[in-house]
N, CA, C and O of each residue as an XYZ file, in Angstrom:
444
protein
N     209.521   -129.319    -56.920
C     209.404   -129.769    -58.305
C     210.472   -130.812    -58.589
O     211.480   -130.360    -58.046
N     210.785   -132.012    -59.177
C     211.010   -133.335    -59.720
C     211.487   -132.838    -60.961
O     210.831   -132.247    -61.818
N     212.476   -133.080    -60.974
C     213.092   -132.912    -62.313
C     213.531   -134.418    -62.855
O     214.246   -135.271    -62.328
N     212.674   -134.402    -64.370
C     212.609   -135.897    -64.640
C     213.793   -135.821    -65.787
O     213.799   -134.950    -66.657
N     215.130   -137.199    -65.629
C     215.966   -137.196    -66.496
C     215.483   -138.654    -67.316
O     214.625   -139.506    -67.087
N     216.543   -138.448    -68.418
C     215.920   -138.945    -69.348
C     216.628   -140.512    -68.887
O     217.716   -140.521    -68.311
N     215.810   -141.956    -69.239
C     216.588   -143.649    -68.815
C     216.455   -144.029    -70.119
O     215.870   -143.531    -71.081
N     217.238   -145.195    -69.931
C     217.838   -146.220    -70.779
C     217.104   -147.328    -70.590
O     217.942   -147.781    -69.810
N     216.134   -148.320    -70.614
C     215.666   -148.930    -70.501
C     215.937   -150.462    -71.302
O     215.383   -150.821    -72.341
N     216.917   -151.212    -70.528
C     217.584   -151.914    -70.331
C     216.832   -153.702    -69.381
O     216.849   -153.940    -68.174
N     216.361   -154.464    -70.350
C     215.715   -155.981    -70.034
C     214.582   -155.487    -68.963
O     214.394   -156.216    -67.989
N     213.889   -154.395    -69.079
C     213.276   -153.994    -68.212
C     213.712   -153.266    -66.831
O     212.998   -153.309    -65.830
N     214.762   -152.698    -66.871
C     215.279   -151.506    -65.774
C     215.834   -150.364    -66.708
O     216.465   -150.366    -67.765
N     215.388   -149.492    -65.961
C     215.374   -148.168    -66.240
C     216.741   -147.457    -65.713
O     217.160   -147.479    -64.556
N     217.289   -146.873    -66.749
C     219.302   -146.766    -66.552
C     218.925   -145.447    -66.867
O     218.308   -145.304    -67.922
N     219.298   -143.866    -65.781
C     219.641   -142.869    -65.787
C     220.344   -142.557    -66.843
O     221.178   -143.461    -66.880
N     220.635   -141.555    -68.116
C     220.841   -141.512    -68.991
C     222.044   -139.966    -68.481
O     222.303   -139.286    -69.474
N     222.453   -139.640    -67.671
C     223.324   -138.725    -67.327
C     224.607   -138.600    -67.570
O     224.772   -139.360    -68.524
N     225.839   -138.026    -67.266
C     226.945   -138.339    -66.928
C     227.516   -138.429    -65.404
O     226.771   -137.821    -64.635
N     228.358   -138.877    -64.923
C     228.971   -138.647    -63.732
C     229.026   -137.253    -62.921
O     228.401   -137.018    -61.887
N     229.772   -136.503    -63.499
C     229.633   -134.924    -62.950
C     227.952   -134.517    -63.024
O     227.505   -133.816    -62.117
N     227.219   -134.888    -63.913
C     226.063   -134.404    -63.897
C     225.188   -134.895    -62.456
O     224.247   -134.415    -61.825
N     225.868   -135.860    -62.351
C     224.486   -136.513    -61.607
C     225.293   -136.570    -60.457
O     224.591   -136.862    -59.489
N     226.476   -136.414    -60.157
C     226.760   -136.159    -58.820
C     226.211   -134.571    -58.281
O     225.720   -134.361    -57.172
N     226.457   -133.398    -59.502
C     226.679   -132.006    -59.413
C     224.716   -131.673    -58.928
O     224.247   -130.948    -58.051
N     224.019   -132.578    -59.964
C     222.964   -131.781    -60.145
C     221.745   -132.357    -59.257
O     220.603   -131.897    -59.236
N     222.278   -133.564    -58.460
C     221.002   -134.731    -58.049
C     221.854   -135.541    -56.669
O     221.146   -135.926    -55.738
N     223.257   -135.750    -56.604
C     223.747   -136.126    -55.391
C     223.865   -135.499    -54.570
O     223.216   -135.741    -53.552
N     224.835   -134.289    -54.628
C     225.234   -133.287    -53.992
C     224.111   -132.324    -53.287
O     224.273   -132.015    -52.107
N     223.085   -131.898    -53.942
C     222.066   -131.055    -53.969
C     221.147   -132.380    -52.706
O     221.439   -132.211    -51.522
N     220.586   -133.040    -52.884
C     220.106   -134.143    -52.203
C     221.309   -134.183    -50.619
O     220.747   -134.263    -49.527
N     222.240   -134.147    -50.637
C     222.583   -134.435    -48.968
C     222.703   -133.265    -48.552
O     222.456   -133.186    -47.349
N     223.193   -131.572    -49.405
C     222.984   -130.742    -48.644
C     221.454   -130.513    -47.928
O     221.150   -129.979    -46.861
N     220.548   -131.215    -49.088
C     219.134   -130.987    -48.126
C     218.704   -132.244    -47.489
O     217.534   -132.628    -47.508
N     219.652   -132.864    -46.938
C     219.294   -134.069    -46.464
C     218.219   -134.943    -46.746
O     217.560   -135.470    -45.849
N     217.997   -135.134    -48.030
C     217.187   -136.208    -48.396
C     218.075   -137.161    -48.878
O     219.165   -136.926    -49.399
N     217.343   -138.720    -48.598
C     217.634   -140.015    -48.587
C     217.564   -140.432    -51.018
O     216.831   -139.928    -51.869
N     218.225   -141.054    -51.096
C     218.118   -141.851    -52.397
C     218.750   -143.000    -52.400
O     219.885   -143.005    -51.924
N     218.315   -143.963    -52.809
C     218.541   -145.417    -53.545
C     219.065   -145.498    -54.359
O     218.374   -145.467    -55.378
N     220.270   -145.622    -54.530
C     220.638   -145.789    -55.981
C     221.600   -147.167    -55.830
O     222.156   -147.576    -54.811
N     221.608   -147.807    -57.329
C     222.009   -149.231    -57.669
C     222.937   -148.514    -58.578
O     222.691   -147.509    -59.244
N     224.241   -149.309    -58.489
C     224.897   -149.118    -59.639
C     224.850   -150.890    -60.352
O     225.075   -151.924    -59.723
N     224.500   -150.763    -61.758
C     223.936   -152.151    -61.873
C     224.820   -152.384    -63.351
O     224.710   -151.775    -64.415
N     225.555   -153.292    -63.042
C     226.575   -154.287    -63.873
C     225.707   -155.125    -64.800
O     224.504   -154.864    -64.830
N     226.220   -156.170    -65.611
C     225.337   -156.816    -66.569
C     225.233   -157.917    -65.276
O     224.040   -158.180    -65.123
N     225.709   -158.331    -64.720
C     225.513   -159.705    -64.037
C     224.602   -159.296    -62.993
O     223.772   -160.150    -62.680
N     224.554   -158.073    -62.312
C     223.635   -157.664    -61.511
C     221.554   -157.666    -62.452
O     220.429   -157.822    -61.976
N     222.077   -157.407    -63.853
C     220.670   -157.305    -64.868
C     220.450   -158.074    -65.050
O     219.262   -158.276    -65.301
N     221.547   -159.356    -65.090
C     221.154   -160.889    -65.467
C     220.550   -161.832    -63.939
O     220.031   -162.945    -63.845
N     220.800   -161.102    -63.209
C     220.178   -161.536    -61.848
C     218.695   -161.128    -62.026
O     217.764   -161.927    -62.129
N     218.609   -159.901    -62.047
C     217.016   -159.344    -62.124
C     216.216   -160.266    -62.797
O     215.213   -160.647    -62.192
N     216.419   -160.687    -63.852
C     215.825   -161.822    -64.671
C     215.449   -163.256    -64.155
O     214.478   -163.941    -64.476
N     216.498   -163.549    -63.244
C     216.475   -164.980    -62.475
C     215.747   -164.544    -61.572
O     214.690   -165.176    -61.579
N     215.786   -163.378    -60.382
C     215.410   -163.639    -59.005
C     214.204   -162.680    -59.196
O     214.660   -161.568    -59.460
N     212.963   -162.666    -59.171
C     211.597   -161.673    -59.324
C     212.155   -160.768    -57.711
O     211.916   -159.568    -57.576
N     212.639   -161.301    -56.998
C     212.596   -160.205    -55.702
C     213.585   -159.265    -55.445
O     213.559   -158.437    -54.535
N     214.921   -159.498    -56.714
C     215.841   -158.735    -56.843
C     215.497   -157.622    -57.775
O     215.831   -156.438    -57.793
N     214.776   -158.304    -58.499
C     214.522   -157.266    -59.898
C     213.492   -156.183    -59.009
O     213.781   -155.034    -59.341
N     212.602   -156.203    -58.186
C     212.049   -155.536    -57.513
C     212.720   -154.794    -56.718
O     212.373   -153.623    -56.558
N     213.875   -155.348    -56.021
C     214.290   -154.251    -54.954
C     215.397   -153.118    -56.229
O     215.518   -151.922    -55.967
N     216.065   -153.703    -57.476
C     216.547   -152.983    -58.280
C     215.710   -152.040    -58.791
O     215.979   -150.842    -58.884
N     214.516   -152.664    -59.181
C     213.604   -151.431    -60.049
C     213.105   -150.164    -58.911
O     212.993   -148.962    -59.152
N     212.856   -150.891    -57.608
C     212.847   -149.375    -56.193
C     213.381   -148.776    -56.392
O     212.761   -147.723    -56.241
N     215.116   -148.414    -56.966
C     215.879   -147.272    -56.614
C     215.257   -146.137    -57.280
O     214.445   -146.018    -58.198
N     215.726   -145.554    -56.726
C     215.718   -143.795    -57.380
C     216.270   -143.695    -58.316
O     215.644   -143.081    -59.179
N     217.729   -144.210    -58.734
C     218.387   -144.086    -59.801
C     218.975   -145.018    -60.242
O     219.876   -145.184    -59.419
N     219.081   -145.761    -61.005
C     220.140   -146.971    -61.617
C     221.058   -146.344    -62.739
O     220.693   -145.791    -63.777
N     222.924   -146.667    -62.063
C     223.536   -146.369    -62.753
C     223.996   -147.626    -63.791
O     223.533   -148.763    -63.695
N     224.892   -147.252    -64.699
C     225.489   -148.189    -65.463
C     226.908   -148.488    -65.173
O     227.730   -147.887    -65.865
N     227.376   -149.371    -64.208
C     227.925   -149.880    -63.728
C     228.625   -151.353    -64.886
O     228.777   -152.548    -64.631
N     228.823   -150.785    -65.782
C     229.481   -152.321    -66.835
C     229.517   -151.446    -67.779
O     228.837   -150.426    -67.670
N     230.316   -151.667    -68.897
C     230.667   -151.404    -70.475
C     229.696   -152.600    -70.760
O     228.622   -151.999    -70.716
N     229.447   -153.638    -70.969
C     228.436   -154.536    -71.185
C     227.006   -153.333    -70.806
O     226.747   -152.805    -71.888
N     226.571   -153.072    -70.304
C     225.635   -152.448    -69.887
C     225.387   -151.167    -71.015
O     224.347   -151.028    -71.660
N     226.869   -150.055    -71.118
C     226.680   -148.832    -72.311
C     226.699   -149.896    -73.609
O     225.968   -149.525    -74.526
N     227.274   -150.914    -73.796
C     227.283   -151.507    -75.231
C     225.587   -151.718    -75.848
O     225.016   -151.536    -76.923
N     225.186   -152.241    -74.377
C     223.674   -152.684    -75.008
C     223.206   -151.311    -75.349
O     222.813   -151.061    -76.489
N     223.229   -150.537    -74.541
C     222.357   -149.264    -75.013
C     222.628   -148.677    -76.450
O     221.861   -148.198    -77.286
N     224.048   -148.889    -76.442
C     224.226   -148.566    -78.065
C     223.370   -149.839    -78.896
O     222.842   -149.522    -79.962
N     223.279   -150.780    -78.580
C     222.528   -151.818    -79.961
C     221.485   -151.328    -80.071
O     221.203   -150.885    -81.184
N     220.417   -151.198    -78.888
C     219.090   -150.172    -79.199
C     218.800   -149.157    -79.669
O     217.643   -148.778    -79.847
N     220.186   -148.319    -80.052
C     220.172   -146.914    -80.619
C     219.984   -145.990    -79.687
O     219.807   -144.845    -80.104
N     219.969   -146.228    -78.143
C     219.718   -145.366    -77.030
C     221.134   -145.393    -76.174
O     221.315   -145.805    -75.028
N     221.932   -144.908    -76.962
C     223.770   -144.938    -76.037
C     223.517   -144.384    -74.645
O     222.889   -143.338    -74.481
N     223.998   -145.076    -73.681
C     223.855   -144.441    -72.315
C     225.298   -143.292    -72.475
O     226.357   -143.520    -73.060
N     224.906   -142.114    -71.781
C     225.883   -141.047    -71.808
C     227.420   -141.457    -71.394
O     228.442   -141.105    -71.984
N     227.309   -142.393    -70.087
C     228.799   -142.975    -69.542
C     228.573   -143.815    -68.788
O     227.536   -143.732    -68.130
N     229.465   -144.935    -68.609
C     229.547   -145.787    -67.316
C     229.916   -145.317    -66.510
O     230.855   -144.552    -66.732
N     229.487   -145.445    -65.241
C     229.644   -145.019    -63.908
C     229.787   -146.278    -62.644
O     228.794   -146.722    -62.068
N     231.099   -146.704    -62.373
C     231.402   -147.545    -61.551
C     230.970   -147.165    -60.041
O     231.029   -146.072    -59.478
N     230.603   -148.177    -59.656
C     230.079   -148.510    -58.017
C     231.640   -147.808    -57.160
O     231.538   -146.972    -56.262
N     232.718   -148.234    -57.551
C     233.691   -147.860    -57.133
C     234.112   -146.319    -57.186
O     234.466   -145.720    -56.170
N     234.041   -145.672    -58.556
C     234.118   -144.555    -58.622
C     232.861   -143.321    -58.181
O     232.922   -142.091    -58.172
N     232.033   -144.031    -57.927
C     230.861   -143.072    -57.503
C     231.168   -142.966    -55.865
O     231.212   -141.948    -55.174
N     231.389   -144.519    -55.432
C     231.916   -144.270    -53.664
C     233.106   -143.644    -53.078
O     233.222   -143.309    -51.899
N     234.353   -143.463    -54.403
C     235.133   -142.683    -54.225
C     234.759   -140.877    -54.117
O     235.310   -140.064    -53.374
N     233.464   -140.582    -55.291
C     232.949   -139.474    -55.429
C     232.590   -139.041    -53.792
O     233.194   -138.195    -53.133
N     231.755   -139.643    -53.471
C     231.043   -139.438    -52.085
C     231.946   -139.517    -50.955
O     231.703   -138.873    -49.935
N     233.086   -140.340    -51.068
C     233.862   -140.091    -49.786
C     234.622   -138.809    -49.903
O     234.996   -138.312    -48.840
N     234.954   -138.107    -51.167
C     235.617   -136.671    -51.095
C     235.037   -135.974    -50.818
O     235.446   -135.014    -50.164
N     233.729   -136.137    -51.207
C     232.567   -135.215    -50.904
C     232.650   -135.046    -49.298
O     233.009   -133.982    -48.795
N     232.320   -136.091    -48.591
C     232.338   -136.128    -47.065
C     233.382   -135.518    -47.067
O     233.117   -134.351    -46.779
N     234.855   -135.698    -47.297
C     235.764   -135.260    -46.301
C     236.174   -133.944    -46.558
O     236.939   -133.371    -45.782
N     235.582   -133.217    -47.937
C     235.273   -131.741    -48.009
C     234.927   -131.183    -47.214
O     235.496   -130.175    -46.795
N     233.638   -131.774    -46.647
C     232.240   -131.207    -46.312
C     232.051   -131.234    -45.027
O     231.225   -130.491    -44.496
N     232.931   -132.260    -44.216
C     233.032   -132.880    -42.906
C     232.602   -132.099    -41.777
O     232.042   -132.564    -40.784
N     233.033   -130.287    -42.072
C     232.686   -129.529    -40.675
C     231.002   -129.224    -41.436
O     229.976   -129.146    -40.760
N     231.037   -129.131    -42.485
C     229.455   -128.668    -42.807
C     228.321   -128.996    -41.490
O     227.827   -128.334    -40.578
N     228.224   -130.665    -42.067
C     227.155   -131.637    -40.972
C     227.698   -131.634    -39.679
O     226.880   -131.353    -38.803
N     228.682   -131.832    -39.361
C     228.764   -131.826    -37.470
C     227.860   -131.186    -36.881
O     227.063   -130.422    -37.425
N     227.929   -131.479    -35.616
C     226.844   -130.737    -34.852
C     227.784   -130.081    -33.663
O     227.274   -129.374    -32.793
């Protein structure tokens, strides 16, 4: 079963509406203990203002599984629409998330 969270829908991309702990706790974490694969973009305003220029970027952006909000430009817009994204979530701080994760977890996966 697919548990559908709620997006932000943003110049035409669809922005995960979560927080950080949520979506590492409830959708990252859970996903590599069962070894399934996800896509995820963490997408800045200049990365949204690309989507607009390049039709083949905006396509490989709209593929992911999840698009985070990667810019305060990015939660600002959501507030003008009246749809506040829950938090920004940096590309940086999410890869920091995942490398603790690994080096927690490190004897888990070995073989």
């Amino acid at each position: 079963m697919t548990v559908k969270y709620n997006t932000v829908k943003l110049m035409d991309i669809d922005f995960i509406n979560i927080s950080r702990y949520s979506f590492l706790n409830k959708i990252v974490y859970p996903a590599i203990e069962q070894e399934k694969k996800c896509f995820i973009v963490t997408a800045n305003p200049e990365v949204v203002i690309a989507t607009r220029d390049d039709p083949d970027f905006k396509t490989i952006v709209k593929s992911a599984d999840y698009v985070l909000a990667d810019g305060i430009g990015v939660v600002n817009a959501s507030k003008l629409i009246n749809n506040p994204i829950k938090e920004r979530v940096t590309g940086v701080d999410f890869m920091y998330d995942l490398l603790k994760y690994a080096s927690d977890n490190r004897n888990a996966y070995s073989s």
